[in-house]
mmCIF file of the N, C-alpha and C atoms, coordinates in Angstrom:
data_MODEL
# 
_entry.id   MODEL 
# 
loop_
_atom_site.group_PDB 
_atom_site.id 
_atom_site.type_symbol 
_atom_site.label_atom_id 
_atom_site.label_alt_id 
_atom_site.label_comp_id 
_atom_site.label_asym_id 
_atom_site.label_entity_id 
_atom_site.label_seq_id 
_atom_site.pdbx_PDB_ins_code 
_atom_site.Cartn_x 
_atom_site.Cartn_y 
_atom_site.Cartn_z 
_atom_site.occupancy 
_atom_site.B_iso_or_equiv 
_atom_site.pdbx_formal_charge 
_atom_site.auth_seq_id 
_atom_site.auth_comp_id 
_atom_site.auth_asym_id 
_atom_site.auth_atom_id 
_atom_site.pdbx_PDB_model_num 
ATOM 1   N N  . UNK A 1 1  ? 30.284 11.440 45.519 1.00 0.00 ? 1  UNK A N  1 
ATOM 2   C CA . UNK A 1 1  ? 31.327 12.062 44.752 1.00 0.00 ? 1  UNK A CA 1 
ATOM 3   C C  . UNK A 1 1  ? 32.652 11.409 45.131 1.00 0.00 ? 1  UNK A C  1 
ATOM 4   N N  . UNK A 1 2  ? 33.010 10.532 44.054 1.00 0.00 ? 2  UNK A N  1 
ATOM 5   C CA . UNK A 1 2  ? 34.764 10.214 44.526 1.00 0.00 ? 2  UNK A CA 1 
ATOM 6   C C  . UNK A 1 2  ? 35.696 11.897 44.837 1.00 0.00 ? 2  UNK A C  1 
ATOM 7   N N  . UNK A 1 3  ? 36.074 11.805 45.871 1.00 0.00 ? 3  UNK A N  1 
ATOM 8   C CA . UNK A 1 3  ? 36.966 12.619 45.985 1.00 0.00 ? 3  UNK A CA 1 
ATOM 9   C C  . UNK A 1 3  ? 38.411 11.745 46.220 1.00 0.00 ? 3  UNK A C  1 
ATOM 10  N N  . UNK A 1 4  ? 39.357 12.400 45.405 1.00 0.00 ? 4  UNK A N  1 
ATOM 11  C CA . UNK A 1 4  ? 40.337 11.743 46.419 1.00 0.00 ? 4  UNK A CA 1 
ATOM 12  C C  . UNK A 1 4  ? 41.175 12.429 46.974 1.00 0.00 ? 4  UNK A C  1 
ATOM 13  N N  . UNK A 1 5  ? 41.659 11.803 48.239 1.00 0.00 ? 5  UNK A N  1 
ATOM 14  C CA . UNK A 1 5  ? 41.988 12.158 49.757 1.00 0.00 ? 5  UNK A CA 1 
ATOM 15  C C  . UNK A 1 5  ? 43.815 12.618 49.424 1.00 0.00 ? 5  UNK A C  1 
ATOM 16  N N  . UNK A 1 6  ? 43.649 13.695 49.826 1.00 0.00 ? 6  UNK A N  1 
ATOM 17  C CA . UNK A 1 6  ? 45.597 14.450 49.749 1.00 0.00 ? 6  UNK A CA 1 
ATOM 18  C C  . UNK A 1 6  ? 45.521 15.872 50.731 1.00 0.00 ? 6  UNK A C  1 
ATOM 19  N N  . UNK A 1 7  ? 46.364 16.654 51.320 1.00 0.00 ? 7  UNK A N  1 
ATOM 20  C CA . UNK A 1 7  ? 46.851 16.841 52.069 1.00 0.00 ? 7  UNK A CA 1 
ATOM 21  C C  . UNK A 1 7  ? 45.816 18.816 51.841 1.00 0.00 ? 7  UNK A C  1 
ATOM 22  N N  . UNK A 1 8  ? 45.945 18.538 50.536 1.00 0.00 ? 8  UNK A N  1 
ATOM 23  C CA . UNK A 1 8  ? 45.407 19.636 50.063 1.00 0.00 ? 8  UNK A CA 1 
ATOM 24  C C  . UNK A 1 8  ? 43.985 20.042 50.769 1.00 0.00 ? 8  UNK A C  1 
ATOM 25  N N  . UNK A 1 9  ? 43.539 21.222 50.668 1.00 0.00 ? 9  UNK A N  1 
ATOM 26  C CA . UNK A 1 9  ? 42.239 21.749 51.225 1.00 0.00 ? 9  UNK A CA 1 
ATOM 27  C C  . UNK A 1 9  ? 41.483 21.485 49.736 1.00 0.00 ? 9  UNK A C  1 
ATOM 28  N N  . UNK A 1 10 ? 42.186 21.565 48.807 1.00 0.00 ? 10 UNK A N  1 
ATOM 29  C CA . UNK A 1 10 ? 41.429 21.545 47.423 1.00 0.00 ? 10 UNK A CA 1 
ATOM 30  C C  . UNK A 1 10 ? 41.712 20.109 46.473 1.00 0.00 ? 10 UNK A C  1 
ATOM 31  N N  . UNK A 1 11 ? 40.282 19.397 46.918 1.00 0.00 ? 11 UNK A N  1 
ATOM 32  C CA . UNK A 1 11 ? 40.504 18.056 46.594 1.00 0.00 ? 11 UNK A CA 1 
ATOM 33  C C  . UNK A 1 11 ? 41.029 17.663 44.770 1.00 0.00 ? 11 UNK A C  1 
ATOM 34  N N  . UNK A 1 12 ? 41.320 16.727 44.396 1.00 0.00 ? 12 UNK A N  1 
ATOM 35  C CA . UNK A 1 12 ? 41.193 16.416 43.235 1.00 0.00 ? 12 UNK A CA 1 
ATOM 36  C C  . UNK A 1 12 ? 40.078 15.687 42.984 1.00 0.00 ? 12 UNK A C  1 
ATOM 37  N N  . UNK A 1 13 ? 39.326 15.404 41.702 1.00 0.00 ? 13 UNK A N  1 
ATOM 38  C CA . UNK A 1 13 ? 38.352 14.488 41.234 1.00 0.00 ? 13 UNK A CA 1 
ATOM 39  C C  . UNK A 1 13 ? 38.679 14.180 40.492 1.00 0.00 ? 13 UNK A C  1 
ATOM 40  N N  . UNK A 1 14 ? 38.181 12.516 40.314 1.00 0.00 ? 14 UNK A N  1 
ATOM 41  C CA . UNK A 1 14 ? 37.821 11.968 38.949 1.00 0.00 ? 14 UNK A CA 1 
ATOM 42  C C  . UNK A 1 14 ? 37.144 13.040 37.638 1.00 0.00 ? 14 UNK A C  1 
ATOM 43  N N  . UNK A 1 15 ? 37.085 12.154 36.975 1.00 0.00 ? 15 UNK A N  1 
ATOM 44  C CA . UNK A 1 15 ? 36.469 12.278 35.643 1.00 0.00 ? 15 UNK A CA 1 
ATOM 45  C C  . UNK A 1 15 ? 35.097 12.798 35.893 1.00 0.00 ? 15 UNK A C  1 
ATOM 46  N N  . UNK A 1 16 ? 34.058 11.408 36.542 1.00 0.00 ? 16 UNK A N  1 
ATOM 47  C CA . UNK A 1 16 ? 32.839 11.407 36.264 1.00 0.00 ? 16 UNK A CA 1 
ATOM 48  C C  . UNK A 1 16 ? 32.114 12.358 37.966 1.00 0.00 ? 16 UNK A C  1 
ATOM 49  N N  . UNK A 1 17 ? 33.067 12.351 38.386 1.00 0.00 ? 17 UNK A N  1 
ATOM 50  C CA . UNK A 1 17 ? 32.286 13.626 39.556 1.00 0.00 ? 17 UNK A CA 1 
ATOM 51  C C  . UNK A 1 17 ? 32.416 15.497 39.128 1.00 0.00 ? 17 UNK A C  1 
ATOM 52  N N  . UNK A 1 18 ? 33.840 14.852 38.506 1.00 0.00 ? 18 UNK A N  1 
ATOM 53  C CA . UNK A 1 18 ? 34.201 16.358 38.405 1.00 0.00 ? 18 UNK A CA 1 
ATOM 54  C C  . UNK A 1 18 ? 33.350 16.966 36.540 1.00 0.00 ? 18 UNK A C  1 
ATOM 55  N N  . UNK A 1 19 ? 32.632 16.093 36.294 1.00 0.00 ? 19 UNK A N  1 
ATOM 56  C CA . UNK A 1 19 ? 31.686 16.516 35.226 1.00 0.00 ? 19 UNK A CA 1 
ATOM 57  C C  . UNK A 1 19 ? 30.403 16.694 36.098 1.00 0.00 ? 19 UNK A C  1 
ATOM 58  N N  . UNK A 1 20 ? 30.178 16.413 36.990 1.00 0.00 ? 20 UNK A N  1 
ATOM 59  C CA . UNK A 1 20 ? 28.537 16.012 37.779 1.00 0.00 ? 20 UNK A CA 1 
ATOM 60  C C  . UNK A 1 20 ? 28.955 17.780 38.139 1.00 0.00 ? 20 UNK A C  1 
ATOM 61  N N  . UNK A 1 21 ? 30.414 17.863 39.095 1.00 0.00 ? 21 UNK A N  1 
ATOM 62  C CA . UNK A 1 21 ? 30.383 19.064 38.894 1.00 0.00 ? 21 UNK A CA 1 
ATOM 63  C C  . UNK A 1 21 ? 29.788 20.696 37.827 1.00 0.00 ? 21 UNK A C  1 
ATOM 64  N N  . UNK A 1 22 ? 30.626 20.098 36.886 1.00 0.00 ? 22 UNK A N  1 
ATOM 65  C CA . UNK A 1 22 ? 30.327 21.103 35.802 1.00 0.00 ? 22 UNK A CA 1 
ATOM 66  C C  . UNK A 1 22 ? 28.618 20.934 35.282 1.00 0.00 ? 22 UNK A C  1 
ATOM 67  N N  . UNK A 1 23 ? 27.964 19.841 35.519 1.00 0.00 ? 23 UNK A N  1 
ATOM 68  C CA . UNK A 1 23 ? 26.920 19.750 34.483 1.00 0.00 ? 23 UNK A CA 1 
ATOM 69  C C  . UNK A 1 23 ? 27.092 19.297 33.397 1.00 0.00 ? 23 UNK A C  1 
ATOM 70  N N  . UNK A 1 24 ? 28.311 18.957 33.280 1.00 0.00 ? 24 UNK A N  1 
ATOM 71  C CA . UNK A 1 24 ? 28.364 18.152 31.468 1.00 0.00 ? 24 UNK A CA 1 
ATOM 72  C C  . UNK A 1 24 ? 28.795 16.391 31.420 1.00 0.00 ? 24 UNK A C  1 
ATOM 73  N N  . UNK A 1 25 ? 29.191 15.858 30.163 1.00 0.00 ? 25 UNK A N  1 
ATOM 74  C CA . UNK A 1 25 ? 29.558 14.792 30.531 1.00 0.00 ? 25 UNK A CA 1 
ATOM 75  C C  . UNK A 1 25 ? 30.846 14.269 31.131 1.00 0.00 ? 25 UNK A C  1 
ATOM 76  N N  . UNK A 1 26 ? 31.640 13.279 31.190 1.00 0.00 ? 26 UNK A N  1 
ATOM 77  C CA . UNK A 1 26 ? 32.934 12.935 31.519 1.00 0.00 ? 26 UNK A CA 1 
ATOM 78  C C  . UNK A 1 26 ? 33.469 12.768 30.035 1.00 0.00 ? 26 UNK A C  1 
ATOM 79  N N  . UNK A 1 27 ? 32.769 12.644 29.052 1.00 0.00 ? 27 UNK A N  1 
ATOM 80  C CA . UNK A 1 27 ? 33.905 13.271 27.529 1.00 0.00 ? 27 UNK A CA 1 
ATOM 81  C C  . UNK A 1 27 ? 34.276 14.814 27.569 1.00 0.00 ? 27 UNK A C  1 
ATOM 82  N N  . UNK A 1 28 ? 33.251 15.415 27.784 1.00 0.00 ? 28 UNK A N  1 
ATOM 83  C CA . UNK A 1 28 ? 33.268 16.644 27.757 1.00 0.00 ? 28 UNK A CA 1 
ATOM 84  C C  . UNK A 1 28 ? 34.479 17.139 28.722 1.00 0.00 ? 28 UNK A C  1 
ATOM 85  N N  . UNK A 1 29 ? 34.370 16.803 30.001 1.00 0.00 ? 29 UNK A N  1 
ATOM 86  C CA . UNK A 1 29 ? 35.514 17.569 31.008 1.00 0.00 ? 29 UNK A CA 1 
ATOM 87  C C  . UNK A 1 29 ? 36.881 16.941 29.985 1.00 0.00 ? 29 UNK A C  1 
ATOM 88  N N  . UNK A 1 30 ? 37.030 15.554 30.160 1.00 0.00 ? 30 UNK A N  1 
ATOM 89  C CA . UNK A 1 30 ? 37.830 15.302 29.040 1.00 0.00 ? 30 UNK A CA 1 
ATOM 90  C C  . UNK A 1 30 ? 38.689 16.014 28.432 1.00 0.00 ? 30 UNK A C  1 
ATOM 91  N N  . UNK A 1 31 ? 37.446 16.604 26.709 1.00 0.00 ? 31 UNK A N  1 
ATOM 92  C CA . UNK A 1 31 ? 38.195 17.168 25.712 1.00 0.00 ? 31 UNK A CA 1 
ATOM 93  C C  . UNK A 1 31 ? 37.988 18.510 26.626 1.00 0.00 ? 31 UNK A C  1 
ATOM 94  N N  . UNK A 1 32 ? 37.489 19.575 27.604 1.00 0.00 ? 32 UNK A N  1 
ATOM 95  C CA . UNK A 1 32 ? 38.297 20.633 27.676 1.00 0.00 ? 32 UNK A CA 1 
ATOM 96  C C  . UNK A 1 32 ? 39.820 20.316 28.403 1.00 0.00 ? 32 UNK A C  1 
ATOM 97  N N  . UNK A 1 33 ? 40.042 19.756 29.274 1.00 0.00 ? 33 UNK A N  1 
ATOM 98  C CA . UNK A 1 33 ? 41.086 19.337 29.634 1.00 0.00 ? 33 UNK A CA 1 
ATOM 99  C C  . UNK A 1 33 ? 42.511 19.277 28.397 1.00 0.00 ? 33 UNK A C  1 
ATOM 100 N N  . UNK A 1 34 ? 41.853 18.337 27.732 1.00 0.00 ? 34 UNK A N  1 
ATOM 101 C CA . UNK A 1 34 ? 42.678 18.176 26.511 1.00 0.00 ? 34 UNK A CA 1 
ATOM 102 C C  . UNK A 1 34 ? 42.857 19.480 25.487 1.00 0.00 ? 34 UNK A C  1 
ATOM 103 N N  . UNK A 1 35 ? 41.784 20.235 24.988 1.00 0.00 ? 35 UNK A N  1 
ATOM 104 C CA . UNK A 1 35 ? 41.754 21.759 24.692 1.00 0.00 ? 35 UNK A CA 1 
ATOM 105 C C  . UNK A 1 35 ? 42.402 22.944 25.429 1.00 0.00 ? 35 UNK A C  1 
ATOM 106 N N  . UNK A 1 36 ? 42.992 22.181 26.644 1.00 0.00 ? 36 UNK A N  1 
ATOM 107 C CA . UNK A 1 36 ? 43.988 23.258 27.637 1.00 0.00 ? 36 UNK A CA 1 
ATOM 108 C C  . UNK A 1 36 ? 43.106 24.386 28.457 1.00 0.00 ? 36 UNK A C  1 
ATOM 109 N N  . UNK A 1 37 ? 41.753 23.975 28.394 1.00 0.00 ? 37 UNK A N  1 
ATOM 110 C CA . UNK A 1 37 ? 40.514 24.533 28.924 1.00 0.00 ? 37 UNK A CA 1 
ATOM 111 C C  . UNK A 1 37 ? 40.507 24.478 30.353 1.00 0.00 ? 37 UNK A C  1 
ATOM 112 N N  . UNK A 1 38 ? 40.702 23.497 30.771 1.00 0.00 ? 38 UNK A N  1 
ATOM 113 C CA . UNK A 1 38 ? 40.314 22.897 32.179 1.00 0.00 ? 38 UNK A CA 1 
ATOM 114 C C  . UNK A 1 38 ? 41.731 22.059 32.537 1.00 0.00 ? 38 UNK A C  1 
ATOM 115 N N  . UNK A 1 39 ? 42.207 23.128 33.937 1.00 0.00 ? 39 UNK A N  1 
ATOM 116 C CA . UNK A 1 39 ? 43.949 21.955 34.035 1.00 0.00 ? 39 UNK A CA 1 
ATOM 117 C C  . UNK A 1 39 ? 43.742 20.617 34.882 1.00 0.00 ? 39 UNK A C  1 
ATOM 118 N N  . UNK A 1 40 ? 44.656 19.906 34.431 1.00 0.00 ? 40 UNK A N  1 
ATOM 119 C CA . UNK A 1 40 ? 44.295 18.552 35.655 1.00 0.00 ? 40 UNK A CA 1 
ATOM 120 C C  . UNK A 1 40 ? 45.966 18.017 35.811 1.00 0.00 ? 40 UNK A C  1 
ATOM 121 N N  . UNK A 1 41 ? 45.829 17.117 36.400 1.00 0.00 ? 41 UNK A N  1 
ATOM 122 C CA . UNK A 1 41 ? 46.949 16.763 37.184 1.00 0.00 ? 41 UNK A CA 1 
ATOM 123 C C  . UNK A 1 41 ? 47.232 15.008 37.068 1.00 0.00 ? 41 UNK A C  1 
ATOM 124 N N  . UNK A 1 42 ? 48.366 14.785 36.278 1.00 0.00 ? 42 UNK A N  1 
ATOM 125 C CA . UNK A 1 42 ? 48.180 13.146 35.801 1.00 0.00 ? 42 UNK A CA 1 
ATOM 126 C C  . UNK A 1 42 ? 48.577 12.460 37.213 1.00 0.00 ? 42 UNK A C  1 
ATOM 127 N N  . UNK A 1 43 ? 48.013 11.150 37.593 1.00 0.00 ? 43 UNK A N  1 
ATOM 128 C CA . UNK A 1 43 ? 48.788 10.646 38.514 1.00 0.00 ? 43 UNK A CA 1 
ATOM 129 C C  . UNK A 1 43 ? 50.049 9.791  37.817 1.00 0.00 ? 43 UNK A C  1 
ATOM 130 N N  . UNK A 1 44 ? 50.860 9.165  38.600 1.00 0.00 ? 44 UNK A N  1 
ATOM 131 C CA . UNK A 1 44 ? 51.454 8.494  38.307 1.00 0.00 ? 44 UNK A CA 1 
ATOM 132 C C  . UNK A 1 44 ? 51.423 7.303  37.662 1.00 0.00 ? 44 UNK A C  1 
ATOM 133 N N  . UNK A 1 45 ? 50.081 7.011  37.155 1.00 0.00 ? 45 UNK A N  1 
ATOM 134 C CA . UNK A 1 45 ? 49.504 5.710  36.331 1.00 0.00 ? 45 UNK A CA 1 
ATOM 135 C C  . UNK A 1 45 ? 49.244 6.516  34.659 1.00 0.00 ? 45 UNK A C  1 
ATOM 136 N N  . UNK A 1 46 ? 49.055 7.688  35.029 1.00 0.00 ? 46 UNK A N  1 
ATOM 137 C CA . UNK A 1 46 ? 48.532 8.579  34.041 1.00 0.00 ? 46 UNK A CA 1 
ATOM 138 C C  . UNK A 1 46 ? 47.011 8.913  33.751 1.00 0.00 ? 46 UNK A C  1 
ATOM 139 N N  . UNK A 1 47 ? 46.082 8.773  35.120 1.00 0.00 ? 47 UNK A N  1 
ATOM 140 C CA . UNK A 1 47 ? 45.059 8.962  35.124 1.00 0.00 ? 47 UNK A CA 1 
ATOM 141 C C  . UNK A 1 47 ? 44.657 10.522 35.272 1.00 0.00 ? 47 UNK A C  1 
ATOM 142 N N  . UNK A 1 48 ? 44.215 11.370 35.149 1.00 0.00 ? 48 UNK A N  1 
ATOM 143 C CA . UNK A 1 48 ? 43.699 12.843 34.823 1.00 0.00 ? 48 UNK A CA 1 
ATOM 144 C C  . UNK A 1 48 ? 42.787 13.038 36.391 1.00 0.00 ? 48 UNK A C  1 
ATOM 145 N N  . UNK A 1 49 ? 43.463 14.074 37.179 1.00 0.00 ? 49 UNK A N  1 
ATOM 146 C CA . UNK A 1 49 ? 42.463 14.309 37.984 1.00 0.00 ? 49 UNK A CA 1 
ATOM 147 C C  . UNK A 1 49 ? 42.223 15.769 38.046 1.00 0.00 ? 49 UNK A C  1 
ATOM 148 N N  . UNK A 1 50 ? 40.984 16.534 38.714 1.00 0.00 ? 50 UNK A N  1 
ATOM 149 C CA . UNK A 1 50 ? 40.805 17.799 38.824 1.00 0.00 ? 50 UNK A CA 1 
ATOM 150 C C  . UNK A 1 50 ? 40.547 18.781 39.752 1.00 0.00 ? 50 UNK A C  1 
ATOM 151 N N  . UNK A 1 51 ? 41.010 19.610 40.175 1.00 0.00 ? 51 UNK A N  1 
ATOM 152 C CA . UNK A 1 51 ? 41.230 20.177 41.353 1.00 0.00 ? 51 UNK A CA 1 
ATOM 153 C C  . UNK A 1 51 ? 39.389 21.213 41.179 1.00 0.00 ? 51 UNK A C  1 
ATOM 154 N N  . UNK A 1 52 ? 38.776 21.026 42.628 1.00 0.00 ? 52 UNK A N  1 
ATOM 155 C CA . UNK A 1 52 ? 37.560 21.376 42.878 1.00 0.00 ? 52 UNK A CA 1 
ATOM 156 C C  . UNK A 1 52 ? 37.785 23.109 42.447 1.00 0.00 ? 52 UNK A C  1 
ATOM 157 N N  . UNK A 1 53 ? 38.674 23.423 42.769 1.00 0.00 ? 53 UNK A N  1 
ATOM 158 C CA . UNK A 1 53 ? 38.331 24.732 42.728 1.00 0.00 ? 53 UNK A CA 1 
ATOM 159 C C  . UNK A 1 53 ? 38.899 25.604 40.993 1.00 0.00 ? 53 UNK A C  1 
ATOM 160 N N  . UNK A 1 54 ? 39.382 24.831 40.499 1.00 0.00 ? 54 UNK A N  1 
ATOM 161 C CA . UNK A 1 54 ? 39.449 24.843 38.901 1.00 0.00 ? 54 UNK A CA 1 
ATOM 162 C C  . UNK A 1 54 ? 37.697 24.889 38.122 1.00 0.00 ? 54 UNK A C  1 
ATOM 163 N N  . UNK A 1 55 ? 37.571 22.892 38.328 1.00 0.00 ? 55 UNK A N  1 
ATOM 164 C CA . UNK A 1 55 ? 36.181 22.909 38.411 1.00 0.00 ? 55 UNK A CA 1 
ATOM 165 C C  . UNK A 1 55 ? 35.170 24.290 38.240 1.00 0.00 ? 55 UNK A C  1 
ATOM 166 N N  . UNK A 1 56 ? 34.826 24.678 39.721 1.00 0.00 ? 56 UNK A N  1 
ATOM 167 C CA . UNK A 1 56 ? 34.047 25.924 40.521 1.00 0.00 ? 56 UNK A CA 1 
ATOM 168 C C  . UNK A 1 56 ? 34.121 27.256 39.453 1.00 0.00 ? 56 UNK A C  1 
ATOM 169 N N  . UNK A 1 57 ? 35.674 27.419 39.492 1.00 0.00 ? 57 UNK A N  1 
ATOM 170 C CA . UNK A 1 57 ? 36.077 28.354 38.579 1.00 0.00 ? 57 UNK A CA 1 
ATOM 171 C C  . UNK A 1 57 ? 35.505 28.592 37.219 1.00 0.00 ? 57 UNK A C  1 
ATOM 172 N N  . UNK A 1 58 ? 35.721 27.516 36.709 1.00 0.00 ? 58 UNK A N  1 
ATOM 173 C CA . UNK A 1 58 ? 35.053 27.198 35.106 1.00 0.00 ? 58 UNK A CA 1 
ATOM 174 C C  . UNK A 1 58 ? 33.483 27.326 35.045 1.00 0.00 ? 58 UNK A C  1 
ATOM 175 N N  . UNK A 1 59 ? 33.185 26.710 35.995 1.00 0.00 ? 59 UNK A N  1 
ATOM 176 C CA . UNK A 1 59 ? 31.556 26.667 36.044 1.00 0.00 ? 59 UNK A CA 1 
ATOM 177 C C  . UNK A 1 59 ? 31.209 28.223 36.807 1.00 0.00 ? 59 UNK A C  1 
ATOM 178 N N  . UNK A 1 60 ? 31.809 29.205 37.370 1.00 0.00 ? 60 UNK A N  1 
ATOM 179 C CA . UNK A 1 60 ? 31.335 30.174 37.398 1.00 0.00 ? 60 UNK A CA 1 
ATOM 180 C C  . UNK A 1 60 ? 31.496 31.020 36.345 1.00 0.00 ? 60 UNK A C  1 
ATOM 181 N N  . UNK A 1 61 ? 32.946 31.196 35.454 1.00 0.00 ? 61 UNK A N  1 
ATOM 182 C CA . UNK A 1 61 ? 33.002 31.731 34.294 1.00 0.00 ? 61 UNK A CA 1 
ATOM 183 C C  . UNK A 1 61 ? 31.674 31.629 33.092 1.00 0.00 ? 61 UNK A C  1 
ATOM 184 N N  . UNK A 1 62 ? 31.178 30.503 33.495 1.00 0.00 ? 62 UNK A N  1 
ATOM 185 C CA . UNK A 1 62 ? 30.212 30.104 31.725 1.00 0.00 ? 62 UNK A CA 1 
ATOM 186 C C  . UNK A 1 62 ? 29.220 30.736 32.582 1.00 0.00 ? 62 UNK A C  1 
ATOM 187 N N  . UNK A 1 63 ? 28.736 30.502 33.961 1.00 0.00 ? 63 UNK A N  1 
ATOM 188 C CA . UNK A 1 63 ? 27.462 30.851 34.465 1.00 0.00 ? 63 UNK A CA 1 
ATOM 189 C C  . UNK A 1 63 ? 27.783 32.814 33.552 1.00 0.00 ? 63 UNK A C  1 
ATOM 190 N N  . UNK A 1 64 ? 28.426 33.115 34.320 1.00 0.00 ? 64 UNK A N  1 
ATOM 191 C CA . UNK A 1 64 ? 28.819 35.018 34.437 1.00 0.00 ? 64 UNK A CA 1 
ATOM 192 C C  . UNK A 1 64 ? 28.885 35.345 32.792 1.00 0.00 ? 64 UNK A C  1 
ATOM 193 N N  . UNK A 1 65 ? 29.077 34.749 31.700 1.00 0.00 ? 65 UNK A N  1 
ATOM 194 C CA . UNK A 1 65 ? 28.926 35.023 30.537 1.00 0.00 ? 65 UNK A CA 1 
ATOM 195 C C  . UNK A 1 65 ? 27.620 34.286 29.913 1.00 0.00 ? 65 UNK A C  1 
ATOM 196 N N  . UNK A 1 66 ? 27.197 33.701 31.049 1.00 0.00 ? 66 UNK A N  1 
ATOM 197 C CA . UNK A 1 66 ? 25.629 33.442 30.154 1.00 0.00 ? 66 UNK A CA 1 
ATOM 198 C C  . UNK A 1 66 ? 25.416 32.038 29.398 1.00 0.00 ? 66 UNK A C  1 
ATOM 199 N N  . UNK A 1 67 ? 26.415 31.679 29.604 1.00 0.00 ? 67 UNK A N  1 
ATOM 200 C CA . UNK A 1 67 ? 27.065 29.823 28.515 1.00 0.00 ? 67 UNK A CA 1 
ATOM 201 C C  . UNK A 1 67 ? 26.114 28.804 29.519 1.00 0.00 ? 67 UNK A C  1 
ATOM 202 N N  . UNK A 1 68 ? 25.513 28.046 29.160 1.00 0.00 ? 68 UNK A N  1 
ATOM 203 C CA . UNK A 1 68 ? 25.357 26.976 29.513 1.00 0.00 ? 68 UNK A CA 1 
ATOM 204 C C  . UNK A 1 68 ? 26.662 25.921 28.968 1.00 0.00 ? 68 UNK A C  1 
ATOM 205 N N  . UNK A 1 69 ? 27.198 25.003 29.703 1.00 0.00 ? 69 UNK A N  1 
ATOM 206 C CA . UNK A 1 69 ? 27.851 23.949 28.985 1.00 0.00 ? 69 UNK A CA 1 
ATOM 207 C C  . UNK A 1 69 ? 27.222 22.861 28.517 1.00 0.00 ? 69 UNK A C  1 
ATOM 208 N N  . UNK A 1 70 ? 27.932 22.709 27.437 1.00 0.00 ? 70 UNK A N  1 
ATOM 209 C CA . UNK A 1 70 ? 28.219 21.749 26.303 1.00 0.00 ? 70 UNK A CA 1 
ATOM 210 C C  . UNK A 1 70 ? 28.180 20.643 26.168 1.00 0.00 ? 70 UNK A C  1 
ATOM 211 N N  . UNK A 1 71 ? 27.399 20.023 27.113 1.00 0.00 ? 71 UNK A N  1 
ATOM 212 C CA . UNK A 1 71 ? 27.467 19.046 27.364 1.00 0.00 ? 71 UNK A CA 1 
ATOM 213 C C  . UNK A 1 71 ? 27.927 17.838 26.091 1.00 0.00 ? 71 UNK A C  1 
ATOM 214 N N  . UNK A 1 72 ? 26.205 17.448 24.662 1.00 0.00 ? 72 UNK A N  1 
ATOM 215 C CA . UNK A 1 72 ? 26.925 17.140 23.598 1.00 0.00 ? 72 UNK A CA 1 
ATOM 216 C C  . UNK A 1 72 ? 27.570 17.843 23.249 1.00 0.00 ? 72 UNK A C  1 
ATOM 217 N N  . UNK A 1 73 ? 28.013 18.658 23.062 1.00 0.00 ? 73 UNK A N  1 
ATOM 218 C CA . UNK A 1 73 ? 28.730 19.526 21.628 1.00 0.00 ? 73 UNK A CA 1 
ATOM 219 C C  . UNK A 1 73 ? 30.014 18.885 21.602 1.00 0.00 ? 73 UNK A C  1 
ATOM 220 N N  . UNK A 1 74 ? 30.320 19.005 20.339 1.00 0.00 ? 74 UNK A N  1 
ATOM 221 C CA . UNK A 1 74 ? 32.127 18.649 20.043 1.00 0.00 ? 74 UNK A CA 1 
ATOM 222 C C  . UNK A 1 74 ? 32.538 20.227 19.992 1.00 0.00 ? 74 UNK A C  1 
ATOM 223 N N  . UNK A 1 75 ? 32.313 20.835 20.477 1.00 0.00 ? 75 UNK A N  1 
ATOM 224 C CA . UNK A 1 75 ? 32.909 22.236 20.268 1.00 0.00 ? 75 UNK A CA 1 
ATOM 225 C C  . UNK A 1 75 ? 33.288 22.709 21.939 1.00 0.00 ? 75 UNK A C  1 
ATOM 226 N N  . UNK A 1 76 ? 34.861 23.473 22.155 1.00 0.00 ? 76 UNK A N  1 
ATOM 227 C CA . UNK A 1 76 ? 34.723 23.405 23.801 1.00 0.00 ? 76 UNK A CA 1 
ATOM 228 C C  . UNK A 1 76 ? 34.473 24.919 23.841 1.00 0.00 ? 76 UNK A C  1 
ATOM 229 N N  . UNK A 1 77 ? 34.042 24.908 24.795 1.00 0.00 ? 77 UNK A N  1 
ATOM 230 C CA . UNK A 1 77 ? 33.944 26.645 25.506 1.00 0.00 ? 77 UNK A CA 1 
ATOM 231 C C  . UNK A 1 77 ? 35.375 27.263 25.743 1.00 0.00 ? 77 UNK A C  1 
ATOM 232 N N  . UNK A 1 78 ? 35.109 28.629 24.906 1.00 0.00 ? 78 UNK A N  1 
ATOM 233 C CA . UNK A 1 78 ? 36.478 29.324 25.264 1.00 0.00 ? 78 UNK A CA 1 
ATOM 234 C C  . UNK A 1 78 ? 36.844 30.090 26.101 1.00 0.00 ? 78 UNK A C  1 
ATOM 235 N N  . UNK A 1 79 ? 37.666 29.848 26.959 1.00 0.00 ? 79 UNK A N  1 
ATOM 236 C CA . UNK A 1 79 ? 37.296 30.469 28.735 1.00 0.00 ? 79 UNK A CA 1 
ATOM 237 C C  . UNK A 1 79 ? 38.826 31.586 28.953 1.00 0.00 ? 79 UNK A C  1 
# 
C-alpha cells in the first residue's frame, strides 16, 4: 500500500490503494471524490490524496446500509 509519510497519525493515499481500500476501482474513488462523496486533499502538483480514516468511514457507511460498492457503476453512492 503506498502510503504517504506526514506528521499525521492519519495517513493519506493514493488513488489505487485507497480504492484496494474501499473494494472498488481507482475511477471509482475518483468520481466519488469528484461527486463531493469522498474528501481528498490536492498536493501541490495537484495530485488527489485520501485520508485512511475518510476511506474506513465510507466503507463502513455502505457496509451498515447494506451497499456493496460500485465498483463498475457510473452511478456514485449517496453517503
Amino acid at each position: 500500500m503506498d502510503i504517504i509519510p506526514n506528521s499525521s497519525s492519519d495517513p493519506l493515499l493514493n488513488r489505487k490503494p485507497a480504492a484496494e481500500v474501499l473494494e472498488v476501482s481507482a475511477h471509482t474513488v475518483w468520481r466519488w471524490a469528484k461527486a463531493g462523496l469522498l474528501p481528498y486533499e490536492p498536493t501541490a502538483g495537484g495530485i488527489w490524496r485520501y485520508r485512511l480514516s475518510h476511506l474506513k468511514e465510507l466503507k463502513n457507511d455502505l457496509q451498515q446500509r447494506g451497499q456493496k460498492p460500485m465498483a463498475d457503476s457510473d452511478q456514485a453512492v449517496a453517503v
